[in-house]
C-alpha positions in Angstrom: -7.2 -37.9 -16.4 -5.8 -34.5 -14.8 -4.4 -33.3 -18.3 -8.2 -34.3 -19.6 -9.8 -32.5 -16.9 -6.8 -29.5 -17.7 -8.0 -29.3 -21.1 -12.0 -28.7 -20.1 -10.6 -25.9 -17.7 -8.9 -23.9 -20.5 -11.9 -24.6 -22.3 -14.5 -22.6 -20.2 -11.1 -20.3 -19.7 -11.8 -19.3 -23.3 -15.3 -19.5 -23.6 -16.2 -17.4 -20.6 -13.2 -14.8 -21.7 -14.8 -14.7 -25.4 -18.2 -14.0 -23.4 -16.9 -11.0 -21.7 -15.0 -9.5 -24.4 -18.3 -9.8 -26.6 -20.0 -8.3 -24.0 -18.4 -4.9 -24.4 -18.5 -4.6 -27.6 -21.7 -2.5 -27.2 -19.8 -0.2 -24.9 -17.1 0.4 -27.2 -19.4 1.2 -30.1 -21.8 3.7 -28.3 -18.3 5.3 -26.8 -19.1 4.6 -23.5 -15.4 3.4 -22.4 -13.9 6.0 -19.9 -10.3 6.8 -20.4 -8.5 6.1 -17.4 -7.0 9.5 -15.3 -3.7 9.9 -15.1 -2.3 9.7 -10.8 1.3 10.7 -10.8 1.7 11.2 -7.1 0.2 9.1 -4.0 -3.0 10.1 -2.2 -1.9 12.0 1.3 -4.1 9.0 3.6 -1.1 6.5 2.3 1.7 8.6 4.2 0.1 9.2 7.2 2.5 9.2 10.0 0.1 7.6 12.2 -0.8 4.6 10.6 3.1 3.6 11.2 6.3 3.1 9.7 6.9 1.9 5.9 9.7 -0.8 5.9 11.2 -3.2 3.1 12.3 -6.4 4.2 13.8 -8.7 1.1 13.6 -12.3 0.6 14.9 -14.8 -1.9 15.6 -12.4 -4.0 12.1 -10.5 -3.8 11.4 -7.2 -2.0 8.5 -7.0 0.3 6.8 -3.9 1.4 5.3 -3.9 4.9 3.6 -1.0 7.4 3.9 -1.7 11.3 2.8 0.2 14.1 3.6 -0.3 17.8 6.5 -1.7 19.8 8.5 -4.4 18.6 8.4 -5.9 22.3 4.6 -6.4 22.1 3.5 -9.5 20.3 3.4 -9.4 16.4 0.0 -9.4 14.8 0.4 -9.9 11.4 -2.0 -8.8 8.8 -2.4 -10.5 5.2 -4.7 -8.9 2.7 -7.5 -9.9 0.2 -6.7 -10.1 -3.7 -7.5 -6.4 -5.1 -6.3 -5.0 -1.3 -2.8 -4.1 -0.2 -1.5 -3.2 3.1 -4.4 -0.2 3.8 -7.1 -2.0 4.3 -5.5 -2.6 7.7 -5.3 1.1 8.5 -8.1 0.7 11.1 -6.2 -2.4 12.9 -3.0 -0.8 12.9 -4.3 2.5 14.5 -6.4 0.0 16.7 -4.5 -2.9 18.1 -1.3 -0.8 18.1 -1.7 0.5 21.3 -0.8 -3.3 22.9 0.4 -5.1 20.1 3.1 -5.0 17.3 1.0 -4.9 14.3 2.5 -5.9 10.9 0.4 -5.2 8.0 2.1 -6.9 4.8 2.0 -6.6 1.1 2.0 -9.9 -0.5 4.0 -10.6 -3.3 2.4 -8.8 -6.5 0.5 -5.6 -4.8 1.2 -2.7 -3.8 5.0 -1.7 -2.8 6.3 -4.7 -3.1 8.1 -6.8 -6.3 6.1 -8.1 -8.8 7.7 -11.4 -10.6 6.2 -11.4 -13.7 6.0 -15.7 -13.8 2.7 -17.4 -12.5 5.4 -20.2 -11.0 6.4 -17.3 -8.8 3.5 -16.7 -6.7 2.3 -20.6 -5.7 1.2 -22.1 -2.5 5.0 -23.4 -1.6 6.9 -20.7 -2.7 4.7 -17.8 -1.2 4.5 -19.9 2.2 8.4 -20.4 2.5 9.2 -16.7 1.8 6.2 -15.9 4.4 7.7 -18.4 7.0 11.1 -16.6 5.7 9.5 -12.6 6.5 8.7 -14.1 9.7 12.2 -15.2 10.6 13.8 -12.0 9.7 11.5 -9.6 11.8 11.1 -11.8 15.0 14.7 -12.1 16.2 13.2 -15.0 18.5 11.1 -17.9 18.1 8.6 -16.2 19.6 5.0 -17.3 18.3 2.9 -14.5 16.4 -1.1 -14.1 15.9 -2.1 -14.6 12.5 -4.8 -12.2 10.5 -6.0 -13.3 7.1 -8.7 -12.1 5.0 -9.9 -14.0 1.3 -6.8 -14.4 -0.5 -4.0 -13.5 2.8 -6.6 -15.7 4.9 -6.3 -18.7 2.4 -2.6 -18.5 2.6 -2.6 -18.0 6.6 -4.6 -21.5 6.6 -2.0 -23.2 4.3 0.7 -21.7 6.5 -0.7 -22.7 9.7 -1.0 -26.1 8.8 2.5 -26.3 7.4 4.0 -24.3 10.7 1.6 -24.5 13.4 4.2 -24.1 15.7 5.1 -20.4 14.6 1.8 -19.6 15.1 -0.3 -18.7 19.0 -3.6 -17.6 17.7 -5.5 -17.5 14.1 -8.0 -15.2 12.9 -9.7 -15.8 9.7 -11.8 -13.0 8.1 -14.2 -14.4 5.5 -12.5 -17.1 4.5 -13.2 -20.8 4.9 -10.7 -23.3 4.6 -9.0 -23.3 0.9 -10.3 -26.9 0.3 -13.4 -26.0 1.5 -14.3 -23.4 -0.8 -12.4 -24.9 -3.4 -15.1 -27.8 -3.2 -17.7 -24.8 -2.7 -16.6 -22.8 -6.1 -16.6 -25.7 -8.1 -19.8 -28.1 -6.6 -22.6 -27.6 -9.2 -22.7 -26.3 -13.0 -24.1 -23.2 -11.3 -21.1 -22.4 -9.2 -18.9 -22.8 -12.3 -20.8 -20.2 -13.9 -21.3 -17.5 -10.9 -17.8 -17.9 -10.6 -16.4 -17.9 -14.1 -13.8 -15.3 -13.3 -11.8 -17.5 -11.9 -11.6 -19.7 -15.5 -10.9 -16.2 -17.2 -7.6 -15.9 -15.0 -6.1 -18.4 -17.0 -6.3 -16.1 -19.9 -2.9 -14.2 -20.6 -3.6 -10.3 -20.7 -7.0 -10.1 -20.8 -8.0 -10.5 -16.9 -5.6 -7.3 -16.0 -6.8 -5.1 -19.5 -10.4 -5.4 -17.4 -9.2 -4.9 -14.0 -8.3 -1.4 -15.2 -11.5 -0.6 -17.9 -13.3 2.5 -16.9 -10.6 4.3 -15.5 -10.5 0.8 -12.5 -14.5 0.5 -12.4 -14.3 -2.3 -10.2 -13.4 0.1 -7.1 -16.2 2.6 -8.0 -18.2 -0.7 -7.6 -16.6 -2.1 -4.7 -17.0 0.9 -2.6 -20.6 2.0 -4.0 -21.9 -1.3 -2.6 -19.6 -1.3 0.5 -21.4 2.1 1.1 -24.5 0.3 2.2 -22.9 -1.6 5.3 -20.1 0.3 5.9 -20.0 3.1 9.3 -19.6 6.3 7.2 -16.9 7.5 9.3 -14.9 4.7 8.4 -15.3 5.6 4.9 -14.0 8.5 2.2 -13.1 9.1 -1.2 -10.1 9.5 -0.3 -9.6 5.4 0.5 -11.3 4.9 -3.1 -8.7 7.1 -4.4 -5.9 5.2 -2.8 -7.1 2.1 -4.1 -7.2 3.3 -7.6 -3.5 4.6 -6.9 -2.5 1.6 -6.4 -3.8 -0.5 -8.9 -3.6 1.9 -11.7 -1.4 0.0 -13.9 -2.1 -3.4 -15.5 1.3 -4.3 -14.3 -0.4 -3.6 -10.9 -2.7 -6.9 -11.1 -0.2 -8.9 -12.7 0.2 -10.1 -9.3 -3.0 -10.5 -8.0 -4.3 -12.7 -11.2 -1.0 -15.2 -10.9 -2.5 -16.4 -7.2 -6.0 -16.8 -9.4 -3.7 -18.5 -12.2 -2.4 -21.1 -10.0 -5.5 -22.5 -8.6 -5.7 -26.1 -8.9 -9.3 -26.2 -10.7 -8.9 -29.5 -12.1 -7.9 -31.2 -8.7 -10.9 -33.8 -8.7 -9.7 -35.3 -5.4 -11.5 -32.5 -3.4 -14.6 -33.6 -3.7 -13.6 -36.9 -1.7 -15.3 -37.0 1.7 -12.8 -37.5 4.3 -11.7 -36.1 7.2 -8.6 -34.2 8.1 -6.0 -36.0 8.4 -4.8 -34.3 12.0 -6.5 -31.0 13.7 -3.8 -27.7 13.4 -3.1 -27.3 17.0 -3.9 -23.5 17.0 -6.4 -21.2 18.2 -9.0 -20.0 15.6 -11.3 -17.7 15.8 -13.5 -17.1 12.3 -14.9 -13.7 11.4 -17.6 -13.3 9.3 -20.2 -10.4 8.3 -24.2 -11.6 8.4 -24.5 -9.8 4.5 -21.6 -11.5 2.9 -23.0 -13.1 -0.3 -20.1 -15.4 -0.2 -19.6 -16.8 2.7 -22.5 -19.2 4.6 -22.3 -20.8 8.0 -22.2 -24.2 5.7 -18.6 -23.6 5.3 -17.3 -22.1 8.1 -18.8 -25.2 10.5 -16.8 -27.3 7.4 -14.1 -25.1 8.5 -14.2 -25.5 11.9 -13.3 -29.4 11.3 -9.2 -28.5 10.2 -8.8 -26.8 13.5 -8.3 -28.3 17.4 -9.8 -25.5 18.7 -12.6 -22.6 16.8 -14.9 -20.0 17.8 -16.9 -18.0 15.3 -18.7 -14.5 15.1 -21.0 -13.0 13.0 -20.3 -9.2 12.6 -23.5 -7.2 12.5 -24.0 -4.5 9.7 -21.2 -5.8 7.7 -19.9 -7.5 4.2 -17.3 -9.3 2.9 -14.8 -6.7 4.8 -16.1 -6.4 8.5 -12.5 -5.2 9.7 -13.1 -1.9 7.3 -16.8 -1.7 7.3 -17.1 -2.5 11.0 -13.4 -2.0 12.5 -14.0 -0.9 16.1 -16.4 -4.0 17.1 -13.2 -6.1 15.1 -10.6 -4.5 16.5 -12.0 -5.4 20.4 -12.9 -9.4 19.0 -9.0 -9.1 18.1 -8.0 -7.6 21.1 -9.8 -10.0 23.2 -8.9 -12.7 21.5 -5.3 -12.0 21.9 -5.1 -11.2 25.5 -8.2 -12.4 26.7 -9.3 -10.1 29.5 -13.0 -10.3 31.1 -14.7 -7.5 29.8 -18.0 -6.2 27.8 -18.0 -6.1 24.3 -21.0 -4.1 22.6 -21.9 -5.5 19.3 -22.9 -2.6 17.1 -26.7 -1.4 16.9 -28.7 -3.8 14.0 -30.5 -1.4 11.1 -34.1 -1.9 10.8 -33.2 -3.8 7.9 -30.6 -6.2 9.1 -31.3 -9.5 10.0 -30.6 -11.1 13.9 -27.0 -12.2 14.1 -25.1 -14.4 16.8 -23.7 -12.2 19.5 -20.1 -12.3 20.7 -19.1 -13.8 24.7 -18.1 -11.5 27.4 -14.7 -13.4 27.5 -13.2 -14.4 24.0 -11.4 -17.8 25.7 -15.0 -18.4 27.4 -15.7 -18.3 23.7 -12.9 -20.7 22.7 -13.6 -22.7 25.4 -17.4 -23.3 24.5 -16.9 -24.3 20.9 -14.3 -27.0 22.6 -12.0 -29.4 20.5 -12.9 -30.5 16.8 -13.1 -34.2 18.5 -15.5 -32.7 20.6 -17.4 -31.2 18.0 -17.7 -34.2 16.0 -19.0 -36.4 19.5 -21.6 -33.9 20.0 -23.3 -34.4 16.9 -26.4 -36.5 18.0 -27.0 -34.4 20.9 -29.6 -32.2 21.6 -29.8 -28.8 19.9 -29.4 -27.4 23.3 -26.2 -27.4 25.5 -26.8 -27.7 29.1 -23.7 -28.4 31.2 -21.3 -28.3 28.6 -17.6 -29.4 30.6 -14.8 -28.4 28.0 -11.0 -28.5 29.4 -10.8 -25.8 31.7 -14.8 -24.3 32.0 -17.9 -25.8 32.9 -20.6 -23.6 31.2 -24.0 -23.8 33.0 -25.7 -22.0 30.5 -27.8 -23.0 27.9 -28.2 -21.7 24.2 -31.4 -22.2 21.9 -31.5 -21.3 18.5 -34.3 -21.3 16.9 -36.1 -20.0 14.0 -39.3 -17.1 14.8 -42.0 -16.1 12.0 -41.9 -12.0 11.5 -44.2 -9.9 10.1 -43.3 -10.8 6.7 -44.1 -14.4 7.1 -40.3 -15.1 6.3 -38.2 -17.0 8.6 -35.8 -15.7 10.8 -32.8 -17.0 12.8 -32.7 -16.1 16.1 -30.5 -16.6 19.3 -31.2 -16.6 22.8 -29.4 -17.1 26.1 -29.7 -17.4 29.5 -27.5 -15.2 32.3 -26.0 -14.0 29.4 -26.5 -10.3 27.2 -23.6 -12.0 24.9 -23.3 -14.8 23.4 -21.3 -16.9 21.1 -21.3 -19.6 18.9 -22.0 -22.8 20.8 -23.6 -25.5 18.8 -22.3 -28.8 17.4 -21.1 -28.2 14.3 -23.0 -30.0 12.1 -26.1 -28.3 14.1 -25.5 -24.9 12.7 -24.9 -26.4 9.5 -28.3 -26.9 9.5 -29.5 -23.9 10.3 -26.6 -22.4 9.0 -28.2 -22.7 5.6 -31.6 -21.6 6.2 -30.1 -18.3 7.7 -27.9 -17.8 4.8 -30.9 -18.5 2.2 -33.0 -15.5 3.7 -30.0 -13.4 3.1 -29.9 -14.0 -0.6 -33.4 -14.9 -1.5 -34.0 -11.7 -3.0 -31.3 -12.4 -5.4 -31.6 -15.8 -6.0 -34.9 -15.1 -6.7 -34.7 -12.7 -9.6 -31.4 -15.4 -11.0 -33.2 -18.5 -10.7 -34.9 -18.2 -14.5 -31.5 -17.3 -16.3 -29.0 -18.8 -14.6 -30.8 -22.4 -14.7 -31.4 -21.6 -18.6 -27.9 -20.7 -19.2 -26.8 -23.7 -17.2 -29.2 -26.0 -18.9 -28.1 -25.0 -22.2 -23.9 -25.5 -21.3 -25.0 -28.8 -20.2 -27.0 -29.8 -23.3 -23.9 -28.8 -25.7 -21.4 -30.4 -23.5 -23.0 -33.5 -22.8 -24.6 -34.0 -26.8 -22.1 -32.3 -29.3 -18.7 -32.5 -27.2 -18.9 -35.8 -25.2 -17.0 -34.9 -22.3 -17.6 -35.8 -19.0 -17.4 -32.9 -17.3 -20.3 -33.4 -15.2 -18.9 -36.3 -13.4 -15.8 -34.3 -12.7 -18.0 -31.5 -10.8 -21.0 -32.5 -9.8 -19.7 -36.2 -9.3 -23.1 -37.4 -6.9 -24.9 -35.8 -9.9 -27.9 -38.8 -10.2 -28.7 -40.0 -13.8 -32.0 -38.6 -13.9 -30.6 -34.8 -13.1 -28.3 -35.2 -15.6 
């Protein structure tokens, strides 16, 4: 069955690739494709002294490229980046946490500075995790423990490499980026999340995934930073960071890397839409970071998330994306710091536009805030209590406080989540798990209505008509493979 289910991947690889190239056809007629600049020399904000030193470290054969900043006697916070990223878009946490803390931020294998295999066999889960276990080795000259820092793509493989080497690992700090399973299960649920993110079937194409990372003189970062514009603190944000970006990735060569972690996705792994539990909590410290207008991550799947780990906190970053640690990096940088060490003091979570919706507040003390979310067994004993928690004993507090959520009407007559506290200007995440899941979703929903709104009509008609043809003229059962609690009468 798995070379059946292979063969419908490539499929939609092909279809949605032909899609896209027919869809610029226009462009190319009417001359509207922009020739791409030449950049012979590196922007001056990548050699800045002070965001550290530039090192090489080699491993089985391959040369990585790495920035750190600090003393090598502090602990080692190290830093692994999103696909299209490379090692700058920690430049705020290594000017940041450097001032108690030996901050490592790393190129993966592929971007930036570092080697570029040219295989897809290069760049899976087992060989990227041994090397990182490998980097690890040869910088810490002890078996001391390091905090981990992943966003999207570096905070998929910092989950895979904390549950393969827990024990390398004191604290965990995921940006954005549920548990690989999870949103594995997530991207793939419906006929609708096949199509919103076909992207990932056109990776499988040879050649034509990188010939489009780089149309329009490397578009996508215009795009990227136009929208990031909208959330980001302006003076955490230049043309000169756009500029670096398109610097780095100005070469198709450039994403050959990138697409071959895309490439290796295991799409046609049915087994992930098996309900069952985790086989054993990863005995580490996690604490999940999440912006309240990222489109792609909902509380749904960080609670989901919070099931893999023994013990999980999570924080909703005002004003921010899918990048809080560059759109919002001071409020990050002091939920990192006090994460880390832990001291009692105030954090002040940045003002909320007119605009923005309410958003969960952080703790005064980030191991209050472990403490409160407690244990994943925990978690999962608490869910048929009440919404409220009133004298919560985890291992070492006893919190006498109690936290409501609860939704209040506006003005608008639309639905908002709110949070309230008692003794407390700060709080944190508190519920059950499978309580915020519930409001979880109707918080994300108001986010996205707009859109979902004005995608409903064509995206259920485009849907509707892949199903049709699949189902009538090609006979495969591809629905069963997805949407496998699909009922009869949907279908």
């Amino acid at each position: 069955m798995d070379y059946i289910r292979e063969i419908q991947i490539q499929s939609f690889a092909f279809v949605f690739g032909g899609l896209r190239v027919a869809s610029k056809i226009p462009q190319w007629i009417r001359g509207r494709h922009v020739e791409m600049a030449i950049r012979e020399s590196p922007p001056e904000c990548l050699s800045d002294p002070l965001l550290g030193r530039h090192l090489f470290a080699k491993i089985n054969g391959t040369k990585y490229h790495y920035v750190e900043s600090g003393s090598r006697r502090q602990e080692m916070i190290l830093c692994l980046h999103d696909f299209g990223d490379f090692w700058y878009g920690w430049r705020n946490q290594l000017r940041g946490l450097s001032h108690s803390n030996w901050v490592v931020a790393l190129d993966l294998k592929g971007f930036g500075d570092s080697e570029k295999p040219f295989m897809a066999s290069k760049y899976k889960d087992d060989v990227v995790i041994d090397e990182l276990k490998k980097f690890i080795d040869v910088l810490q000259e002890n078996d001391k423990k390091i905090v981990l820092v992943g966003h999207g793509l570096g905070g998929h493989i910092a989950w895979k490499f904390i549950e393969k080497y827990p024990y390398m690992v004191s604290k965990f700090i995921s940006i954005s980026t549920p548990h690989p399973r999870i949103w594995l299960k997530h991207v793939m649920r419906s006929w609708r999340s096949v199509i919103e993110n076909r992207w990932l079937y056109v990776c499988r194409l040879p050649f034509l995934p990188e010939m489009e990372m780089v149309s329009n003189d490397l578009e996508v970062f215009d795009k990227r930073f136009k929208k990031s514009s909208s959330v980001t603190d302006l003076t955490n944000y230049s043309n000169f960071d756009k500029e670096a970006y398109k610097y780095t990735f100005s070469r198709t060569a450039d994403w050959q890397g990138p697409i071959n972690y895309l490439r290796n996705l295991h799409l046609a792994d049915s087994t992930i839409f098996k309900r069952e539990e985790p086989n054993h909590c990863i005995p580490v410290e996690t604490l999940f970071l999440v912006g309240n207008n990222d489109p792609e991550v909902s509380l749904d799947l960080v609670s989901q998330s919070a099931e893999y780990v023994d013990r999980f906190a999570s924080q909703i970053i005002n004003g921010a994306g899918h990048n809080p640690h560059q759109e919002q990096p001071d409020f990050v940088n002091k939920l990192i710091a006090k994460f880390v060490e832990g001291p009692d003091s105030d954090i002040k979570a940045p003002k909320k536009k007119d605009n923005a919706p309410h958003i969960f507040k952080t703790q005064k003390s980030t191991g209050d805030l472990i403490n409160s979310s407690g244990t994943a067994h925990q978690r999962r004993d608490e869910g048929n209590k009440d919404h409220n928690l009133e004298n919560c004993n985890t291992d070492n507090h006893n919190i006498n406080k109690t936290t409501k959520i609860a939704e209040e009407p506006n003005n608008n007559n639309n639905n908002k989540l709110v949070c309230s506290t008692e003794e407390t200007a700060a709080i944190s995440f508190k519920n059950p798990v499978n309580k915020v899941m519930e409001y979880g979703t109707n918080m994300i929903n108001s986010y996205k209505a707009p859109v979902d709104k004005a995608l409903e009509s064509s995206s259920n008609m485009l849907s509707s008509g892949i199903t049709s043809i699949t189902n009538k003229v090609t006979k495969i059962p591809v629905i069963e493979q997805y949407v496998p609690w699909l009922s009869e009468d949907d279908q």
